[in-house]
KEKE-3310 file (N, C-alpha, C; in steps of 0.2 Angstrom, whole numbers, plus 5000, padded with zeros to 4 digits):
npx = (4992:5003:5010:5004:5001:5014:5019:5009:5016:5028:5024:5019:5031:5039:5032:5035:5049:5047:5041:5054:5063:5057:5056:5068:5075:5067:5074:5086:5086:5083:5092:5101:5095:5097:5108:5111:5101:5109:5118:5114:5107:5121:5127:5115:5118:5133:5130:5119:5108:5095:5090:5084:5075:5063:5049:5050:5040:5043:5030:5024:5018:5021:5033:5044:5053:5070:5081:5099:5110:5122:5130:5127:5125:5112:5117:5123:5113:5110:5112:5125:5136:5145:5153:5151:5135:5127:5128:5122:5111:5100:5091:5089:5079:5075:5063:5061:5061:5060:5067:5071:5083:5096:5091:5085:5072:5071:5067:5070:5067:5069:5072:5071:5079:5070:5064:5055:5048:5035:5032:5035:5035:5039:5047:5061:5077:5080:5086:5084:5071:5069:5070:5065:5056:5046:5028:5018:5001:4985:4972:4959:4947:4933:4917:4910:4914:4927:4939:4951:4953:4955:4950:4955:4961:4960:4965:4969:4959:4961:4974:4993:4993:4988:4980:4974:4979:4994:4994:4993:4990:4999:5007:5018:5012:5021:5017:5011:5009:5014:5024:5020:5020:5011:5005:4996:4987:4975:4969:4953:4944:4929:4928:4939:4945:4947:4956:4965:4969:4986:4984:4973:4967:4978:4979:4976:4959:4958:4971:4989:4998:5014:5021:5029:5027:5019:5027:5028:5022:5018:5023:5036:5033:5045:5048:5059:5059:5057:5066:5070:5076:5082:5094:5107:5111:5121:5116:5111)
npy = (5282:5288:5277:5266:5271:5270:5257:5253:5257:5251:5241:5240:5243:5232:5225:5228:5226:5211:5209:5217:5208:5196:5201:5202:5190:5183:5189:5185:5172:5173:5179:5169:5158:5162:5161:5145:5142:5147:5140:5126:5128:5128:5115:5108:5110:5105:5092:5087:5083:5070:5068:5056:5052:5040:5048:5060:5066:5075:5082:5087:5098:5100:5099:5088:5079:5082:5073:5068:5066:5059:5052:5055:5058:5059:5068:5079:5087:5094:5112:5120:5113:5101:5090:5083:5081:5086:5099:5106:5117:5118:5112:5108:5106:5100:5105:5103:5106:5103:5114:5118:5108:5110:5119:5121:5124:5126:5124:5129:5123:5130:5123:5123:5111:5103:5094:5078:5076:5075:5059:5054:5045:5030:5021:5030:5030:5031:5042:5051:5052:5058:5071:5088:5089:5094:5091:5085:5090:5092:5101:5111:5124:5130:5138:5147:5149:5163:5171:5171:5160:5141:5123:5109:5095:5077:5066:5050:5044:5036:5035:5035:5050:5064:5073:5087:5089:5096:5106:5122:5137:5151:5142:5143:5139:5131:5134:5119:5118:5131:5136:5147:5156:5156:5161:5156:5164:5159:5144:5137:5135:5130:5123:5114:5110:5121:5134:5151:5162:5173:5180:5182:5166:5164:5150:5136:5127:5116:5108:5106:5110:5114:5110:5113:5100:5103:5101:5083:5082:5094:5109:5121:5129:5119:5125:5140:5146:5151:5146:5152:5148:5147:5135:5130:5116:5100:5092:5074)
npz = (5343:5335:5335:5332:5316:5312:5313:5302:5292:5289:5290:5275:5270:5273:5265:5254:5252:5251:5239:5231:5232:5227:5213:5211:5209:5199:5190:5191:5186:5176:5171:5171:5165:5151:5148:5149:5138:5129:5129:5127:5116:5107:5111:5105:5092:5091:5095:5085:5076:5073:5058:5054:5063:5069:5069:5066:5052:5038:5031:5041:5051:5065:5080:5086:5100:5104:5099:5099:5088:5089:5101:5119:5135:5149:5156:5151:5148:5157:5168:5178:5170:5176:5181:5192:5197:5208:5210:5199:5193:5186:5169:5155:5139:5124:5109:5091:5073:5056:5045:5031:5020:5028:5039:5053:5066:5083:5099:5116:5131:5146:5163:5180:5194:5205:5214:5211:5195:5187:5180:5162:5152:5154:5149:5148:5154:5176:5180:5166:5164:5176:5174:5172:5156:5140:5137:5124:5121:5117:5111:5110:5103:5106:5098:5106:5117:5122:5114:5118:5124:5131:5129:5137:5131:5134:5130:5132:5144:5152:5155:5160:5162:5166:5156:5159:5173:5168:5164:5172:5180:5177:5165:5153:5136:5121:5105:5093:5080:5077:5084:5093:5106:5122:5138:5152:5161:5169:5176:5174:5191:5192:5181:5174:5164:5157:5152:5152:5139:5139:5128:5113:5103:5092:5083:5074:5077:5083:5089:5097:5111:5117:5134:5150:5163:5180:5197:5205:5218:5221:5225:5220:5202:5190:5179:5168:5157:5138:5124:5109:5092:5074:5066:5059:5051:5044:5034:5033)
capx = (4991:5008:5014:4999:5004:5022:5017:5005:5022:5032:5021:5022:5038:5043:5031:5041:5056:5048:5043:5059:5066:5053:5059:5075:5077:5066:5077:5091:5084:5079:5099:5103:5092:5099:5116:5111:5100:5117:5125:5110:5111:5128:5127:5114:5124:5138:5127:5120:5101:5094:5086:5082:5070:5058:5044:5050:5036:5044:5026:5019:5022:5022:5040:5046:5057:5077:5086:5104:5115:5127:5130:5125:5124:5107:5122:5123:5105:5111:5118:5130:5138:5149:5153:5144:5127:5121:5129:5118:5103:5096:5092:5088:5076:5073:5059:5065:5057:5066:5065:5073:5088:5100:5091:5079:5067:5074:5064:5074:5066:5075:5071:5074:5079:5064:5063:5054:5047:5031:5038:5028:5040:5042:5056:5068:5081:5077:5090:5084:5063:5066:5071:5058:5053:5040:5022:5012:4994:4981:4969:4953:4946:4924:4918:4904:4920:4930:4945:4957:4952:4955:4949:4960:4959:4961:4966:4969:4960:4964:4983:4996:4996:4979:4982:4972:4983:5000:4994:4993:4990:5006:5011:5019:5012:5020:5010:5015:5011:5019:5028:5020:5021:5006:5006:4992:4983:4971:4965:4945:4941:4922:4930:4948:4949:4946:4962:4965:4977:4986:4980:4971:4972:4979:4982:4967:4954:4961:4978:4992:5004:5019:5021:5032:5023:5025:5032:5024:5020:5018:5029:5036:5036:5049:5048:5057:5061:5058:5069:5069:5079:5082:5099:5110:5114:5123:5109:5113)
capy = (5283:5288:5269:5263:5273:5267:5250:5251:5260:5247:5234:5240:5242:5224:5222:5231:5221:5206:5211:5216:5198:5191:5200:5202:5181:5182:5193:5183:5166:5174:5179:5162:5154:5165:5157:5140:5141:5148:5131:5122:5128:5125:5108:5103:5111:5099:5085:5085:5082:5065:5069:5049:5050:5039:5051:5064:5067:5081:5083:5088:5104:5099:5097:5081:5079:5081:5067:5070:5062:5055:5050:5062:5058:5063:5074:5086:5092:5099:5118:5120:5106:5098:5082:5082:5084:5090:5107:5109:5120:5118:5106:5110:5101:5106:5100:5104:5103:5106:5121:5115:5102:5111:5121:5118:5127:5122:5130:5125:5124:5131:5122:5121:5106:5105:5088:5074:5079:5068:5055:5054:5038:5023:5017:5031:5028:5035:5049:5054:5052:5063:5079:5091:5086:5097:5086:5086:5091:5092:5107:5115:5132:5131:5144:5149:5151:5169:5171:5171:5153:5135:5117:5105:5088:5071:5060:5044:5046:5029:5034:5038:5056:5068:5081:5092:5091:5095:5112:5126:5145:5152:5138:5145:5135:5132:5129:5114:5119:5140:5138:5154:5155:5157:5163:5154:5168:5154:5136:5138:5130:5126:5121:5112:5107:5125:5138:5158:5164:5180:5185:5179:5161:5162:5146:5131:5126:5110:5109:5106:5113:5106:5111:5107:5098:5105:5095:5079:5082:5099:5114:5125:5126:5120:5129:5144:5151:5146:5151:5148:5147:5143:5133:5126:5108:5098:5088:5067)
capz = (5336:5333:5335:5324:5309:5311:5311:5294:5289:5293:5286:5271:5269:5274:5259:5246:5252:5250:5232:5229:5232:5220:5206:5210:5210:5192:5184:5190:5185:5168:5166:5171:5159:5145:5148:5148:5134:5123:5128:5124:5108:5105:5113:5099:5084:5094:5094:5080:5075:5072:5055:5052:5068:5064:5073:5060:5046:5034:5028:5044:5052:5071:5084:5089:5105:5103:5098:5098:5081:5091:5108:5122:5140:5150:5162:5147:5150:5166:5168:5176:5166:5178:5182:5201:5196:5213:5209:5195:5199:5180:5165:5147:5136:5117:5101:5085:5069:5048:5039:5024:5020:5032:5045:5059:5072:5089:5105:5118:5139:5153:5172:5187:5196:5210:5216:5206:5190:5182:5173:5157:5149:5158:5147:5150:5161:5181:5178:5161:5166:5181:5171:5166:5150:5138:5134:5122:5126:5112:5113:5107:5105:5106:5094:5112:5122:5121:5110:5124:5129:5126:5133:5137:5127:5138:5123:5135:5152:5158:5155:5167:5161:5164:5152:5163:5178:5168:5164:5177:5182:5175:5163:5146:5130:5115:5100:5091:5072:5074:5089:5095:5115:5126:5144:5156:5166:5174:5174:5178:5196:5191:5171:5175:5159:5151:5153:5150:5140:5140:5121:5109:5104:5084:5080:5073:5082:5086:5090:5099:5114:5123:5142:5156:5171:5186:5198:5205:5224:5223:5225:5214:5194:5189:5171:5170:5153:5133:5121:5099:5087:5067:5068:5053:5050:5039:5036:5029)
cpx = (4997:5012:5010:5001:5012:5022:5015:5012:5027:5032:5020:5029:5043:5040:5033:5047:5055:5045:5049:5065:5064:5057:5065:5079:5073:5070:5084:5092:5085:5086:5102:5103:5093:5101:5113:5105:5104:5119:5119:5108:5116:5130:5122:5118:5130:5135:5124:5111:5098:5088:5082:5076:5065:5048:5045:5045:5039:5039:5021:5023:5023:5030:5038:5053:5062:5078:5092:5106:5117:5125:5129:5122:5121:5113:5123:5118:5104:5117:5119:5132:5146:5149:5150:5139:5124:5123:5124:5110:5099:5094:5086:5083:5073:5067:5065:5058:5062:5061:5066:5081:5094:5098:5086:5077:5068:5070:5068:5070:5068:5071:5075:5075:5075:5062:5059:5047:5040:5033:5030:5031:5043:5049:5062:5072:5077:5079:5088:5076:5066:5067:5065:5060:5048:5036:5019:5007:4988:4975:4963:4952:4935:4921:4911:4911:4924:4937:4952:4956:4951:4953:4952:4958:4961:4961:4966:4967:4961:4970:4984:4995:4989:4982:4979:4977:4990:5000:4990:4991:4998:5011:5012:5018:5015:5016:5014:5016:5015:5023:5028:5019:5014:5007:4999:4989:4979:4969:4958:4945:4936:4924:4936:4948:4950:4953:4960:4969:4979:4986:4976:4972:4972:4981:4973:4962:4954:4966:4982:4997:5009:5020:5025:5028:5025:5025:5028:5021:5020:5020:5028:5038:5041:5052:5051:5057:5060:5061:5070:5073:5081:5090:5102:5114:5116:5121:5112:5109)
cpy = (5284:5279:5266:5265:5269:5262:5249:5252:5253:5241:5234:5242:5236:5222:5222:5229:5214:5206:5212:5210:5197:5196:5202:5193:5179:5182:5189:5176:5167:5174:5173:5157:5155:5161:5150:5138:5142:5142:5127:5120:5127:5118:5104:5103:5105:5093:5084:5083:5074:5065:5062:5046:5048:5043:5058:5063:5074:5083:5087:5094:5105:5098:5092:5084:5079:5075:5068:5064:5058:5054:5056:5057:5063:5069:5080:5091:5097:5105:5120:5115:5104:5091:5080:5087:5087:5096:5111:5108:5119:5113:5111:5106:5103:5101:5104:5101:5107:5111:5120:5112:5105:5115:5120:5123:5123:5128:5123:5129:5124:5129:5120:5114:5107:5095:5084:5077:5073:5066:5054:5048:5033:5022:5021:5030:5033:5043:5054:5059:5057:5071:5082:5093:5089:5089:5090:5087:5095:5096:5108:5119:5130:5139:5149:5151:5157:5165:5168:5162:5147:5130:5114:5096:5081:5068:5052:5046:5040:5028:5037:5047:5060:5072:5087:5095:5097:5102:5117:5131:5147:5149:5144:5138:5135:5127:5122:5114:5123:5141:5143:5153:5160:5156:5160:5159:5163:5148:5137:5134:5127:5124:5120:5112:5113:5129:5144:5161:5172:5184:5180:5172:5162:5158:5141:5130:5120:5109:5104:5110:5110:5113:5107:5107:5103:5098:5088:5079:5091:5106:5120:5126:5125:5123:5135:5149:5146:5149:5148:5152:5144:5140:5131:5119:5107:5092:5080:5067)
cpz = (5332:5331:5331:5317:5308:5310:5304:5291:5287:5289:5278:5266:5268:5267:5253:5248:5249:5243:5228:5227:5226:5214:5204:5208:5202:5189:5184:5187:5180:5165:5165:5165:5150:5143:5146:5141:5126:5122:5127:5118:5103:5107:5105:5093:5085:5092:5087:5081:5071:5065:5054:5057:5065:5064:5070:5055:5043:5031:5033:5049:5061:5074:5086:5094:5103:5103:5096:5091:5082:5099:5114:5128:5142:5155:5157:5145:5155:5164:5176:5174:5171:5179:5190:5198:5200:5215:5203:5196:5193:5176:5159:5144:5130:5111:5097:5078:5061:5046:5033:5027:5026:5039:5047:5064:5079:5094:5111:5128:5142:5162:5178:5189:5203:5213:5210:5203:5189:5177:5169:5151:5152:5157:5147:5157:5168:5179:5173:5163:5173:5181:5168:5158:5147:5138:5130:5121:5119:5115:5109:5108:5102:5105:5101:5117:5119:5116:5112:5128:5126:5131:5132:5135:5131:5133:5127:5142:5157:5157:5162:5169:5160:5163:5157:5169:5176:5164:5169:5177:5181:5172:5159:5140:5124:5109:5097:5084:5072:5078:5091:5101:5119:5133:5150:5161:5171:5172:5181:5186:5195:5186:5173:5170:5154:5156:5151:5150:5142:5134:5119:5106:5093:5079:5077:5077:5086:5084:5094:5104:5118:5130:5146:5162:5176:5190:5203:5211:5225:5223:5219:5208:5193:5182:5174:5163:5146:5128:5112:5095:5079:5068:5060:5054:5045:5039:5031:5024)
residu = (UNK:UNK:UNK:UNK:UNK:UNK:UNK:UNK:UNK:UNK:UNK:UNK:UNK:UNK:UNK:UNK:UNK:UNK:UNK:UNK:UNK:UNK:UNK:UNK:UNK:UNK:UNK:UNK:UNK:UNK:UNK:UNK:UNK:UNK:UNK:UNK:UNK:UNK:UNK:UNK:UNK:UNK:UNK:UNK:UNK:UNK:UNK:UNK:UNK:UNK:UNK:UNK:UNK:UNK:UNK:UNK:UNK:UNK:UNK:UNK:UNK:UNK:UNK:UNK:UNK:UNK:UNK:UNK:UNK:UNK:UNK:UNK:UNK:UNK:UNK:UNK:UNK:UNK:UNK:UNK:UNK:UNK:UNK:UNK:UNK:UNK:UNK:UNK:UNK:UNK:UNK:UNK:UNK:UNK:UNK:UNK:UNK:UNK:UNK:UNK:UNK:UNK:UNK:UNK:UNK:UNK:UNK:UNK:UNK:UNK:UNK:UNK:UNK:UNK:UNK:UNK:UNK:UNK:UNK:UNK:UNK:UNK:UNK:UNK:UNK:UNK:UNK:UNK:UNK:UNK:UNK:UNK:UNK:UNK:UNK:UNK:UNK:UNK:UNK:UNK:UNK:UNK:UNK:UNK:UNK:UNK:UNK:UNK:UNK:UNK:UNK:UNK:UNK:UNK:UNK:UNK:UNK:UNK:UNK:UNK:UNK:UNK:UNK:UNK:UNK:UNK:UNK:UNK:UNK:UNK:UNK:UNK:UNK:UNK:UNK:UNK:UNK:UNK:UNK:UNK:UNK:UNK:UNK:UNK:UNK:UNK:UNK:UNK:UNK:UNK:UNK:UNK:UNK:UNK:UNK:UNK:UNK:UNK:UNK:UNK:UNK:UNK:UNK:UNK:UNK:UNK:UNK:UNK:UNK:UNK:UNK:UNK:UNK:UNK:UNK:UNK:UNK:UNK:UNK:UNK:UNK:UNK:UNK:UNK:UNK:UNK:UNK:UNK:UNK:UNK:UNK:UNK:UNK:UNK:UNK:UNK)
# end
């Protein structure tokens, strides 16, 4: 009996270790992604914003993918920023949308580098398309469905890209018109297409959120952190 008890002991103990682990490697991921979210944001103020994009509508109150001003090499997406890529454990990837003539709303996503990512743009280069990259992903709220929950919109289901798939149990959404951020508690098993979030949804009823995929064979998210900002430009 004595060595029974010890064992249950024992066994939970090893499980409070390996707890420990888990969020001692969050916490440290989370500090990480701070950091490279500082230099992401001072990379764009450096680069500079491509206010002339023609995928810009100043009437419309949605984010559009970063476009830097000037010239910008996809190796400046990656943190650590060095020149051997295969030392850098992360990479960055920002919307943006104007506030008025000089400042802008920038949310900027921090991921891991996890093997190959789903490319969701043919025509960028290998190097660029194999970084995680927020999507698009057009949404619904059905006034018979709880508050907390939304269906996922298949806008082209003979595309490459099944909106269903490229969100998860534990994704983070952000909206596309308020840029407010939503946390994935589950994607149904019998409803793939329906989600549940971790509040309330208080945005339209047909919408928008961007999302990083996870990764294409499997594994582990490569999302780990989103971070937002109003910035200032000196706009053309």
């Amino acid at each position: 009996m004595a060595v029974g008890t010890l064992a249950v002991g024992l066994l939970f103990i090893a499980g409070t270790f390996m707890t420990g682990i888990f969020f001692a490697t969050v916490s440290t991921e989370r500090t990480i992604a701070a950091v490279a979210a500082n230099e992401a944001f001072a990379k764009i103020q450096l680069y500079g914003l491509d206010w002339t994009d023609p995928d810009l509508d100043p009437n419309a109150p949605g984010f559009i993918a970063y476009k830097p001003d000037i010239a910008m090499e996809w190796r400046e997406h990656l943190y650590p920023s060095t020149a051997d890529t295969s030392l850098s454990q992360y990479s960055w990837a920002a919307l943006w949308k104007p506030v008025s003539a000089h400042l802008a709303e920038v949310t900027v996503f921090i991921s891991r580098q996890v093997g190959t990512v789903r490319s969701v743009d043919a025509n960028l280069p290998f190097e660029e398309s194999n970084l995680p990259r927020p999507v698009r992903v057009e949404v619904e709220q059905d006034a018979a469905q709880d508050t907390d929950e939304l269906e996922i919109t298949d806008t082209a289901p003979t595309g490459s890209v099944v909106e269903n798939t490229v969100i998860d149990d534990g994704s983070t959404l952000v909206c596309d018109e308020t840029g407010q951020i939503y946390r994935v508690l589950e994607r149904y098993a019998d409803r793939p297409g329906v989600i549940r979030l971790d509040r309330p949804w208080e945005e339209p009823d047909d919408a928008a959120v961007w999302v990083i995929p996870p990764p294409a064979s499997g594994g582990r998210n490569p999302f780990v952190a989103v971070y937002q900002r109003v910035l200032r430009f000196e706009a053309e």
